[in-house]
VOGU-845892 format. One line per field, with one value per residue (C-alpha): y, z, x. Coordinates in Angstrom, 3 decimals. Each point is the difference from the previous one (the first is absolute). Layout:
Y: Y | ...
Z: Z | ...
X: X | ...
***
This chain:
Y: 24.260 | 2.505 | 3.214 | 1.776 | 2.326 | 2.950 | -0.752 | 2.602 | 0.240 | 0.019 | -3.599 | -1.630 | -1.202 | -2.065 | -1.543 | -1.480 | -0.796 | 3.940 | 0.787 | -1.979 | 1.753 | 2.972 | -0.355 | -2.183 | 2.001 | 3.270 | 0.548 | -1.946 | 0.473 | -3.417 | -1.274 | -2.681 | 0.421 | -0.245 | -3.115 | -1.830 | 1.077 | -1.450 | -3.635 | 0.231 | 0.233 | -2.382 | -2.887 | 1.442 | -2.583 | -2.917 | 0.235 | -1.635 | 2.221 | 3.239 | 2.175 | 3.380 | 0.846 | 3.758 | 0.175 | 2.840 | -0.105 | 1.772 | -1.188 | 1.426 | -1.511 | 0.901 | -2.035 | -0.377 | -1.400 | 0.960 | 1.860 | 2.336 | 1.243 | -1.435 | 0.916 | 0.665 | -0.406 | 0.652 | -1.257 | -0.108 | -2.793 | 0.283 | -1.233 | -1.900 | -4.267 | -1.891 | -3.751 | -2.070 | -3.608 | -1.942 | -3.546 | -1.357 | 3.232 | 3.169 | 3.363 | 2.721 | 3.560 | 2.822 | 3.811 | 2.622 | 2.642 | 0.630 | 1.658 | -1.737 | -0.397 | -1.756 | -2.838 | -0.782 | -0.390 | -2.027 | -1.960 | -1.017 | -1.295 | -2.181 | -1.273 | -0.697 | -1.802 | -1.887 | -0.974 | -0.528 | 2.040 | 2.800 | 3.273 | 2.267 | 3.270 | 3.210 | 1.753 | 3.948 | 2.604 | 0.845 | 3.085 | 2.048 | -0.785 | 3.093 | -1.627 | 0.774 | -0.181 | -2.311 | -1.210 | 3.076 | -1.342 | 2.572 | -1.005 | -1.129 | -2.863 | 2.534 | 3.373 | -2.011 | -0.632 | -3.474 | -0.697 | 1.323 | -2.750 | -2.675 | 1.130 | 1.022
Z: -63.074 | -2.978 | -0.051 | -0.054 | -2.403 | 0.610 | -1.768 | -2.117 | 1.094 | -3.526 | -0.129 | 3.081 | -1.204 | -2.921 | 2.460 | 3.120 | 0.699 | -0.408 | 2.121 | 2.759 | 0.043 | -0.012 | 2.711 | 2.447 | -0.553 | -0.863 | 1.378 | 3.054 | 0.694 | -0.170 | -1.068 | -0.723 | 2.245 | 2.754 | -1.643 | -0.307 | 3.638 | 1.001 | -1.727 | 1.405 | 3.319 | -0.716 | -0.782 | 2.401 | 2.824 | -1.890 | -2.644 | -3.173 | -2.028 | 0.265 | -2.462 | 0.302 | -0.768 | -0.820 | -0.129 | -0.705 | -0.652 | -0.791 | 0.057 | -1.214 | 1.190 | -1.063 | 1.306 | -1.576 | 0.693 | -2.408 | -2.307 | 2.867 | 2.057 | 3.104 | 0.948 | -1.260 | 1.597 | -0.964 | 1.255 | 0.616 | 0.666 | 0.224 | 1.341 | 0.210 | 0.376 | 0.528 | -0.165 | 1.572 | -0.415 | 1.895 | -0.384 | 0.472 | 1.700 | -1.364 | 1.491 | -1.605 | 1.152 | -1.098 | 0.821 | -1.390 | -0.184 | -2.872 | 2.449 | -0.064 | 4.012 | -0.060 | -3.261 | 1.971 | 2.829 | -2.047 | -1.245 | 3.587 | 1.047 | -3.193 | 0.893 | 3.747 | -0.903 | -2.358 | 2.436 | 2.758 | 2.472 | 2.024 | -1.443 | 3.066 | 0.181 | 2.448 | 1.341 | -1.645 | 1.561 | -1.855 | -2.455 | -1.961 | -3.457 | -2.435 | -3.540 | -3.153 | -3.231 | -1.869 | -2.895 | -0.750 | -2.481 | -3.443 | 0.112 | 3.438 | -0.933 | 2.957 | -2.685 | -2.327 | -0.641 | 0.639 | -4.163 | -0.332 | 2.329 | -2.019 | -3.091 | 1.488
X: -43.377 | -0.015 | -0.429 | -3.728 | -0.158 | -2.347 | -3.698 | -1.439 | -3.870 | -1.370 | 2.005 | -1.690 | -3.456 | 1.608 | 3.150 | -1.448 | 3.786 | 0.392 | -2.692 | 1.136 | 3.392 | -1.791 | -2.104 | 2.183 | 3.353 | -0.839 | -3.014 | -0.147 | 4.253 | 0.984 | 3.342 | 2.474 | 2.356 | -3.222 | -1.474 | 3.536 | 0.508 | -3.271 | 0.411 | 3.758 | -1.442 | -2.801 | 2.558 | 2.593 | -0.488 | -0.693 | -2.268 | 0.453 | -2.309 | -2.203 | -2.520 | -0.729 | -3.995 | -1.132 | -3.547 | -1.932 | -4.115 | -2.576 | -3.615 | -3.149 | -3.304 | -3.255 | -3.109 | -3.108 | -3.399 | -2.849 | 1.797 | 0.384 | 3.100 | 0.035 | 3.691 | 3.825 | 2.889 | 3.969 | 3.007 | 3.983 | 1.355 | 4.011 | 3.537 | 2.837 | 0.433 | 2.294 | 0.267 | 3.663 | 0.660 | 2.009 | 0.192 | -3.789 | -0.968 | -1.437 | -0.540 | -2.116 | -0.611 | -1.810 | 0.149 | -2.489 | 2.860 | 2.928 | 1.737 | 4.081 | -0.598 | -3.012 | 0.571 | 3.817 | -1.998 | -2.344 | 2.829 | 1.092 | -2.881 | -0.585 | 3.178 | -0.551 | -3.075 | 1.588 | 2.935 | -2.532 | 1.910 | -2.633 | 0.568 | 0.826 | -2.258 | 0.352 | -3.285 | 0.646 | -1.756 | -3.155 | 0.093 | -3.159 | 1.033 | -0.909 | -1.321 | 0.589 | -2.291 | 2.912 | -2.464 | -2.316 | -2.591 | -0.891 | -3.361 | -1.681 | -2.957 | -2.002 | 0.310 | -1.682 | -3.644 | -1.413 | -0.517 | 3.728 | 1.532 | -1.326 | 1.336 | 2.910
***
């Protein structure tokens, strides 16, 4: 893999290949060495091929009936896949997380799927999770008047 060069934000709206280095490696943390780790691991026991999938959506929805409002909704939809072939199997798994842990995680269970061997799990003891506002949106659809989301 080449290097990513840092993206200057002015750049991004006229490079989609700019904006996705942007957001995947320096917003979101991810790197090369963690990707070529995952599809290492993904063909490690077996597998003949693997892809690496960074997904990261935003949706707008605005529904009306009459000309009039009737609701709005927004959405994130984000994470990590992974897809391993082996021979005239294929494994794919998905994690909602960028975090390294989670997509080499990811990456062994595309590949146990794949090999058709159970992937082993442990029972952890349950934990409160504190959450964090990752994706703050500039300009909540519910700040906005009703004629405002449609144009917007």
């Amino acid at each position: 893999m080449n290097n990513i060069p840092a993206a200057k934000p002015q750049t991004l709206n006229q490079n989609p290949d700019e904006m996705a280095k942007f957001l995947f490696f320096r917003h979101f943390g991810l790197t090369e060495k963690i990707i070529e780790k995952a599809l290492s691991m993904a063909i490690a026991n077996g597998g003949d091929y693997a892809d690496f999938y960074g997904e990261y959506i935003i949706q707008h929805a605005v529904s009306l009936e009459e000309s009039i409002v009737k609701s709005s909704s927004q959405s994130i939809t984000m994470g990590v896949g992974i897809r391993t072939v082996a021979a005239d199997k294929t494994g794919y798994a998905f994690c909602e997380s960028f975090a390294s842990e989670e997509i080499l995680n990811t990456a062994r269970q595309s590949a146990a799927i794949a090999d058709n061997h159970p992937v082993s799990k442990t029972v952890q003891q349950l934990q409160q999770l504190n959450y964090h506002n990752h994706y703050p949106i500039s300009r909540p659809l519910k700040d906005l008047e009703l004629s405002q989301r449609v144009e917007w």
